[in-house]
N, C-alpha and C positions, 0 to 999 in steps of 0.2 A: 389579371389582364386589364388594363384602361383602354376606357372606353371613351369617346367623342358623341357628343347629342348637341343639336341644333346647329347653328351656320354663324361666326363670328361675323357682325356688320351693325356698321354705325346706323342710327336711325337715317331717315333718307330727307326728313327736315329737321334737323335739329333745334331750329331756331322756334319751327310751329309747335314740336312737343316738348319744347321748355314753356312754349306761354299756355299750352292748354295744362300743363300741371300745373300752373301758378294760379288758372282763374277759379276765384269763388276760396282762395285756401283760406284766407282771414275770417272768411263768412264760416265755414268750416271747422276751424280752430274757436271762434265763438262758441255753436254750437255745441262743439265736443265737450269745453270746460265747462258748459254750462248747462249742461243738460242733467245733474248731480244736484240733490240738495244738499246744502252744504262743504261742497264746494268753493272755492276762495271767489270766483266771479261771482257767483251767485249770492252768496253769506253777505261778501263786502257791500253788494249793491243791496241789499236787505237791511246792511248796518249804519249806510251814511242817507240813505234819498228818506225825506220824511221828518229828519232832526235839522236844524239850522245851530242849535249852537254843540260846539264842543265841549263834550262835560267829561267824567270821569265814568258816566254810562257808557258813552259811544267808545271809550278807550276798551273797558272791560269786554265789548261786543265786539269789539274788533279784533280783542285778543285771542278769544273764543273761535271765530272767526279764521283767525291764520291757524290755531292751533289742529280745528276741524280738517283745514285744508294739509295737513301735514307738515306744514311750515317746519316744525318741531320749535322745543324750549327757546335756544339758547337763538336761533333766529328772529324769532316773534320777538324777544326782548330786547333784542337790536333793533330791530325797525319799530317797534313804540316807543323806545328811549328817544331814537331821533325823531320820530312824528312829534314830542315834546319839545324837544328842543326847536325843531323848525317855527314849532307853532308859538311858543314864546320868542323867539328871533324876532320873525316875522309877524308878528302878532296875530296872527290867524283867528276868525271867531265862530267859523262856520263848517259843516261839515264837507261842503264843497269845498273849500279848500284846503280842507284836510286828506281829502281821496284824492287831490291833484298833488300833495304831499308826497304819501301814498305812493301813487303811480313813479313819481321821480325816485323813492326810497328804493322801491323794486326797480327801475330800468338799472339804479347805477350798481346794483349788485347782479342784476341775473346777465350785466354786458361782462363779464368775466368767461361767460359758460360760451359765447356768439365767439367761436374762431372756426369759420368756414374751411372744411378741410381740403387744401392745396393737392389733390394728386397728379399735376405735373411735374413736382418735385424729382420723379424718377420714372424709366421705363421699362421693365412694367412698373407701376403703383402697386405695391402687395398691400394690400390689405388680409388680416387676418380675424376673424370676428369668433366672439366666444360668448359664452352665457349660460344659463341657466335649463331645464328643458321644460316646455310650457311660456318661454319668454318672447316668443314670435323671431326668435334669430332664424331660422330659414327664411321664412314669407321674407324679413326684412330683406337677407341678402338678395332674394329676387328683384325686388323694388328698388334697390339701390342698385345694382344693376343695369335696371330698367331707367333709374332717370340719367346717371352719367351715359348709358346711350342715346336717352334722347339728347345729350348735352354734347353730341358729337364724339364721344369716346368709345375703343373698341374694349369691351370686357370679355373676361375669359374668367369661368366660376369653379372652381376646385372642390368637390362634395368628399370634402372632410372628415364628416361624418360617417365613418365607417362601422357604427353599429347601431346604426338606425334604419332598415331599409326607407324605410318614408320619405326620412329625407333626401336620401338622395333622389327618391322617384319625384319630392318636390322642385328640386332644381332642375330634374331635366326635365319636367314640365313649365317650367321661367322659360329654361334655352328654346326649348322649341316654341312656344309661345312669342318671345323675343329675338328671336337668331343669334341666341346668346351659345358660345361650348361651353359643354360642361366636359370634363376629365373626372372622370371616377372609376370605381374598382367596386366590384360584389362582395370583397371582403376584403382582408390585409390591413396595413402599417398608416394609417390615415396620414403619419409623415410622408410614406413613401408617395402618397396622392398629392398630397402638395406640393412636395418637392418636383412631380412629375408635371403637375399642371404649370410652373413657375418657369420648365423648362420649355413647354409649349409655347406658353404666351410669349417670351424672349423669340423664339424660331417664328412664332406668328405675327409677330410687331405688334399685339396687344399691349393698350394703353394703362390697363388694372385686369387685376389677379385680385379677386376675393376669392379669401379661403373661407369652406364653413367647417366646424371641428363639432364634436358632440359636443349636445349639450350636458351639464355636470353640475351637481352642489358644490359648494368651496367645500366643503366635510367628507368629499372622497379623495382623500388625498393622493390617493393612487392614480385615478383621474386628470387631478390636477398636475399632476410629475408629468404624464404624457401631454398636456397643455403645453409644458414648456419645454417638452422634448419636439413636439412642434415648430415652437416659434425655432428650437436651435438647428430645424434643420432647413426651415427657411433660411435663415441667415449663411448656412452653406451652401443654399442655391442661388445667394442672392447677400454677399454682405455687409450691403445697405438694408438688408431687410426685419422684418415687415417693416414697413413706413408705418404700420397704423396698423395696430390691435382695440381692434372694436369691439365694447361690450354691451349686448344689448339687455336693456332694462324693463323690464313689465313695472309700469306707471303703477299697479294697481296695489303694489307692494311698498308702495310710502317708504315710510322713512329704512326698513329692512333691505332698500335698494344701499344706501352709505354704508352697511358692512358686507353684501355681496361686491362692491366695488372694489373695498380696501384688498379684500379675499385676491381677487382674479388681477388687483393691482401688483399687489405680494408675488405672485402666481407668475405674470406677464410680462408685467407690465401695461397696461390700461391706459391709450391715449388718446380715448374720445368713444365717445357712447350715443347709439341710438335708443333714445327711450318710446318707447311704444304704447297703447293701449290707452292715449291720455283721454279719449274719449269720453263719459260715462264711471269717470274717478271722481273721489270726493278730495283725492292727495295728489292731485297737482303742486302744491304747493313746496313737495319735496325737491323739485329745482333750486327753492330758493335756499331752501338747507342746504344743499351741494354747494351754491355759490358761497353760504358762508363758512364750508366748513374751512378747515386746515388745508384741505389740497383739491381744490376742486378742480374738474376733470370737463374739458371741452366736450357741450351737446356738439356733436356734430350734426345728426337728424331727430327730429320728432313724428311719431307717429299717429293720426286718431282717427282711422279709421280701415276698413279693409281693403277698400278701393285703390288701382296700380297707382293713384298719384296723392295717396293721403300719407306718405313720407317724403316729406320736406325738410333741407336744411332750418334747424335752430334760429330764428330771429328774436330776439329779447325785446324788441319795441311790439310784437307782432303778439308776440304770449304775454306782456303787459296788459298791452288793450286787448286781449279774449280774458285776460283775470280780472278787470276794471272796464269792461265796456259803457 
């Protein structure tokens, strides 16, 4: 039997709780990245304030440096190849202007990951999000949620998750907190929930349809068959759909985030990720591995902290200066 919890309705200012989530976030995003020893903002400002010239030390401690922050190999040795090269261009002789190097080498690769995701493309906006269990993908689908209501949108949240009870007790804790619905079931076909919530939101004139589905390893692959018996029964409710399969990411799993991706990529399809928990990481830095891998995969949101508005859209100038403040 589906069930209905809380009251669909837009926040009642949109405009005041888009600005009270924005203030203090940069301050915020500082502290998260930086509160880590070892860490890339931290490391990097240990490795350039203190030295004035550029030697072959400061390269080795910087190396050290991205590699601590998760950067991984085959990134760190791009971006010190060209910090070389800029710095003989340019003639560079000082360590300040080698971290202003630095900072441009990161904006132009982690502005690949910054493609803010559009959900008036369609209506409803199906989003479907998936992940790992342990990776914050419920909390996130409440927050996200929570902020396209404060952004004037009506959502409607689909608990997917049909063998977990928690989470669904989690979501209809979001709805009635938020006057968000939720559609869910005590047991049964977690498609059949989705597919049902997909039909309400349509009847309800909801703007977004987040689905949450359990969470799962890539290595149960029986798991993952029903993932995409999922998505295929969205696309019978809807065959524009999903718009968007969201994976959410636990920051704290570095560079092991690039083959859970490929995994649920394989699986999904994967076209845009909320990463989480950047807080209190020493591997931030795995962003910039994603940007340089083979297919990197739009941040849609970042998360660093537990608080309803410490999930924010991905801005690549914004996690530049918290890795180089």
């Amino acid at each position: 039997m589906v069930s209905f919890f809380g009251k669909s309705s837009a926040a009642s200012d949109p405009a005041a709780g888009a600005s009270s989530a924005t203030v203090g976030w940069r301050e915020r995003l500082k502290a998260g990245l930086g509160r880590v020893s070892g860490a890339l903002g931290e490391a990097l400002g240990s490795v350039v304030h203190g030295r004035r010239a550029i030697s072959a030390e400061v390269y080795d401690e910087l190396e050290t440096a991205l590699l601590a922050a998760d950067v991984g190999i085959a990134a760190t040795t791009a971006l010190l190849d060209e910090l070389r090269r800029t710095v003989a261009r340019d003639a560079l002789t000082d360590v300040d202007a080698l971290r202003g190097a630095l900072r441009a080498a990161l904006l132009q690769r982690l502005q690949v990951l910054e493609q803010p995701l559009d959900t008036h493309r369609a209506k409803p906006f199906i989003v479907m999000v998936t992940g790992v269990n342990g990776s914050g993908k419920t909390t996130s689908i409440g927050k996200l949620a929570r902020w396209y209501q404060s952004h004037g949108q009506t959502v409607l949240l689909a608990a997917g998750d049909t063998f977990r009870a928690a989470a669904r007790e989690q979501l209809k804790v979001w709805g009635e907190r938020n006057g968000i619905d939720v559609v869910s079931q005590a047991s049964g076909d977690p498609a059949a929930v989705v597919f049902d919530a997909i039909n309400a939101g349509r009847a309800r004139g909801a703007d977004i349809v987040i689905a949450d589905t359990a969470g799962r390893l890539p290595t149960q692959l029986h798991l993952m068959d029903e993932l995409a018996k999922v998505k295929r029964v969205i696309a019978k409710a809807d065959a524009s759909g999903p718009h968007e399969v969201l994976l959410v990411i636990d920051a704290h799993i570095g560079q092991n985030s690039l083959a859970q991706i490929a995994a649920f990529d394989a699986a999904v399809g994967v076209t845009g990720l909320v990463v989480t928990k950047l807080d209190g990481t020493a591997k931030a830095g795995v962003l910039v591995a994603l940007a340089c891998g083979p297919k990197p995969v739009p941040v849609r949101f970042i998360g660093i902290g537990e608080g309803l508005d410490d999930l924010q859209p991905f801005v690549a100038s914004e996690f530049v200066e918290a890795l180089l403040p």
